[in-house]
C-alpha positions as CSV (number, residue, x, y, z in Angstrom):
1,X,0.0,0.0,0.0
2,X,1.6,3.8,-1.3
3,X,1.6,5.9,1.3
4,X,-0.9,9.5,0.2
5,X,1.9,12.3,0.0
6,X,-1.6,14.6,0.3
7,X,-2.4,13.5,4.0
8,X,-2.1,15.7,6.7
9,X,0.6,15.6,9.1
10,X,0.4,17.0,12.5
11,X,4.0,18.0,13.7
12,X,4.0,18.7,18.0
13,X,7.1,20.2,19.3
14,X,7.2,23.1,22.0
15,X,10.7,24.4,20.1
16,X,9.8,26.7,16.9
17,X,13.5,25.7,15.3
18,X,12.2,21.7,15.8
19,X,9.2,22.4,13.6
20,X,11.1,24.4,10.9
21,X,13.4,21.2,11.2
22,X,11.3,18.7,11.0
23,X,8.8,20.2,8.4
24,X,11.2,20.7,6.3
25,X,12.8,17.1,6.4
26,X,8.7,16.6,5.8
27,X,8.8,18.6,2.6
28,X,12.2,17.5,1.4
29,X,10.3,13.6,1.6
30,X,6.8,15.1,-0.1
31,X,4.7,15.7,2.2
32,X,3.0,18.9,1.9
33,X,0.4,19.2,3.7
34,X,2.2,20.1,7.3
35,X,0.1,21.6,10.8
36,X,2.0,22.4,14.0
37,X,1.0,22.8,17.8
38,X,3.4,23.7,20.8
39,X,2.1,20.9,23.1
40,X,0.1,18.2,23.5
41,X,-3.4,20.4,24.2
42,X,-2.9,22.0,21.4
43,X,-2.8,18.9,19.2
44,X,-5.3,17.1,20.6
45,X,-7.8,20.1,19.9
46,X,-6.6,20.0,16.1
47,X,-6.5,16.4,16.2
48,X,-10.4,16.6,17.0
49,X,-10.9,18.8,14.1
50,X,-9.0,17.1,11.6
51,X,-8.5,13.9,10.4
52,X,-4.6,13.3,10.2
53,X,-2.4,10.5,8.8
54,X,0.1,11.0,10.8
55,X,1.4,12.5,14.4
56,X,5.2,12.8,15.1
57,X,5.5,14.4,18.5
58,X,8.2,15.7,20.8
59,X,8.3,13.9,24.2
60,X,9.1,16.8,26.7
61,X,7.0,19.5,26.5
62,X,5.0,21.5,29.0
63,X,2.2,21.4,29.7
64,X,1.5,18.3,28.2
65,X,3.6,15.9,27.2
66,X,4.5,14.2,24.2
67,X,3.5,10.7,26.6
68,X,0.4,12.7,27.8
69,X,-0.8,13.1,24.7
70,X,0.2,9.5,23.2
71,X,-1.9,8.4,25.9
72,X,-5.2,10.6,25.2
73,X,-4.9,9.6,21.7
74,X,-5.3,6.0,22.5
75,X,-8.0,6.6,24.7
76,X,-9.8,8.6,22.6
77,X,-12.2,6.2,19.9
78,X,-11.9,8.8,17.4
79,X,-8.5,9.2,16.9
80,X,-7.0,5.5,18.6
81,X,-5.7,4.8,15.2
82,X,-3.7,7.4,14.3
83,X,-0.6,6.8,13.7
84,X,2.3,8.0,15.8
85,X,5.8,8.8,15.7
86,X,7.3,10.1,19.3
87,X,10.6,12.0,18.9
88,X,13.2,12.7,21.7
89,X,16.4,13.8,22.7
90,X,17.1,11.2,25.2
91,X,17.2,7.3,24.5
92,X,16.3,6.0,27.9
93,X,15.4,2.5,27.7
94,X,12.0,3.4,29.9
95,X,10.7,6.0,28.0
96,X,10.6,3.5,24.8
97,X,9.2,0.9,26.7
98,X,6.2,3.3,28.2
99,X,5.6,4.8,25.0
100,X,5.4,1.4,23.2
101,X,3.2,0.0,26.0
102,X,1.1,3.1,25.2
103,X,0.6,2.5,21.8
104,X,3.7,4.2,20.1
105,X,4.3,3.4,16.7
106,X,7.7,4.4,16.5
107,X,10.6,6.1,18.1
108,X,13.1,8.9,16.6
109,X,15.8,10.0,19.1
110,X,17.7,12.9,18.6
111,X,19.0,14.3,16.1
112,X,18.3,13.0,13.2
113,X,17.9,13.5,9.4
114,X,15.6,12.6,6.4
115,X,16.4,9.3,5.8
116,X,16.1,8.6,9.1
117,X,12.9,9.7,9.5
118,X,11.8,8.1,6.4
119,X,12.6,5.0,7.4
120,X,10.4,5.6,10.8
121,X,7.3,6.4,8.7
122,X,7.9,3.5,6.2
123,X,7.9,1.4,9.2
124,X,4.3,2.6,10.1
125,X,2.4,3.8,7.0
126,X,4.5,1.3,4.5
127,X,6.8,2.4,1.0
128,X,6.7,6.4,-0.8
């Protein structure tokens, strides 16, 4: 199954420079269609109001967390099956291991580039 370069992406990260980053590593893969929020309250709002393909959030961010809202995407019937990409800075072996046991579909630690993110969202959404 191709994966639709025309689905929204929702791109959550309380550092400005980390979204340019990251929708632009977006862009440079073909994906167009790019939203941002600051924090997890913010992206579960525009979550509710869109439908997106995609969610690749930052882990530590006030006030809610990357984790946070991992987990109130899961609980949430409308949005359960969204896929979801958490990024962070550190590696700790807990934090994968809690986001996988909340429903993470993938992991990208810090930094990182375009391939490497590619390969994270072939891993979930399958070959573009």
């Amino acid at each position: 199954m191709a994966v639709d370069l025309a689905m929204p992406i929702l791109i959550v990260d309380d550092y400005k420079t980390m979204l340019r980053i990251i929708r632009n590593l977006l862009k440079q893969l073909g994906f167009d269609e790019v939203d941002e929020a600051t924090d997890g309250s913010q992206a579960l709002s525009k979550m509710r109001a869109r439908n997106y393909g995609l969610v690749i959030s930052d882990w530590n961010m006030e006030p809610m967390t990357g984790y946070d809202l991992l987990k109130a995407v899961r609980a949430d019937d409308q949005l359960k099956k969204t896929p979801f990409i958490m990024i962070t800075a550190e590696s700790k072996t807990e934090n994968v291991i809690a986001a996988k046991q909340a429903g993470v579909n993938n992991y990208i630690v810090k930094p990182f580039n375009a391939q490497t993110l590619k390969g994270k969202i072939q891993a979930v959404l399958g070959d573009f």
